[in-house]
MILO-897332 format. One record per residue (C-alpha): residue number from 1; residue in three letters; x, y, z. Coordinates in nm, 3 decimals, decimal comma. Layout:
# MILO-897332
seq  type  x  y  z
NUM  ALA  X  Y  Z
...
***
This chain:
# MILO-897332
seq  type  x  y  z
1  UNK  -8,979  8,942  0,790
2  UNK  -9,198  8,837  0,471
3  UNK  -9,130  8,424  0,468
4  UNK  -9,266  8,266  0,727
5  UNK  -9,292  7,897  0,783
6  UNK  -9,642  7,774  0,823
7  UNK  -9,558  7,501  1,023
8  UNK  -9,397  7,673  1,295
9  UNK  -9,446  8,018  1,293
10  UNK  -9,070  8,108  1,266
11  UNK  -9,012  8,405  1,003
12  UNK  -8,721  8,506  0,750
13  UNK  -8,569  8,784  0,543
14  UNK  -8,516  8,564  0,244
15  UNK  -8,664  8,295  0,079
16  UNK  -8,426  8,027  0,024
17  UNK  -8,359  8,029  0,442
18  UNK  -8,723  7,956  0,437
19  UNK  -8,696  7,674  0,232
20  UNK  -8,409  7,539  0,438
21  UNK  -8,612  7,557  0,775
22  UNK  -8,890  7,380  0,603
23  UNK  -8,625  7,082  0,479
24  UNK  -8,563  7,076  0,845
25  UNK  -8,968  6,987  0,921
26  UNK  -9,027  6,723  0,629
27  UNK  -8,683  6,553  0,591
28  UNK  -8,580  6,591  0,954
29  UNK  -8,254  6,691  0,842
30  UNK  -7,987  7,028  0,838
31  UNK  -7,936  7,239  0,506
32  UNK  -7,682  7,025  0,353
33  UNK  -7,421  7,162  0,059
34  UNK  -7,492  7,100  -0,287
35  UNK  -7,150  7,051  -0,407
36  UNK  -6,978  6,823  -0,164
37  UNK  -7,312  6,691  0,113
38  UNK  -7,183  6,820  0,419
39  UNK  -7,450  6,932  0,645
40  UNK  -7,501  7,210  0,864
41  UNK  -7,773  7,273  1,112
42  UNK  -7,829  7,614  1,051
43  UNK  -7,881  7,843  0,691
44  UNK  -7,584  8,090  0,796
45  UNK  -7,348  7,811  0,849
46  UNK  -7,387  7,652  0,508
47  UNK  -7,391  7,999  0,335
48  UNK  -7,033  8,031  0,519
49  UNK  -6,958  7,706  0,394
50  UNK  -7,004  7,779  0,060
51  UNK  -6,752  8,003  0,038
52  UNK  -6,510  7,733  0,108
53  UNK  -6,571  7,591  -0,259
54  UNK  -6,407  7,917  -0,425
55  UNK  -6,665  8,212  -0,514
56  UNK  -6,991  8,327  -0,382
57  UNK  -7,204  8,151  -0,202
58  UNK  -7,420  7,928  -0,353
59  UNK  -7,806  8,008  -0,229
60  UNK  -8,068  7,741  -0,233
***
């Protein structure tokens, strides 16, 4: 996969799950929903999530 996270190593097909793993190494802290703060420990869950709020999901 193209986006890999320096820090770790890990890789990933897009580039906004990238940028949620690295959240996870400098805040400490799950992906967390834009429109109403819930978190979620992993990318796929929030993307699910999203849905929840009525349309597509919302990408980071």
């Amino acid at each position: 996969w193209p986006y890999k996270c320096l820090q770790c190593g890990k890789s990933f097909c897009k580039s906004s799950s990238l940028t949620c793993h690295q959240e996870m190494h400098t805040r400490g802290g799950p992906c967390e929903c834009r429109e109403c703060g819930k978190m979620f420990q992993w990318f796929s869950y929030l993307i699910v999530h999203q849905q929840t709020h009525g349309g597509e999901a919302l990408l980071l």
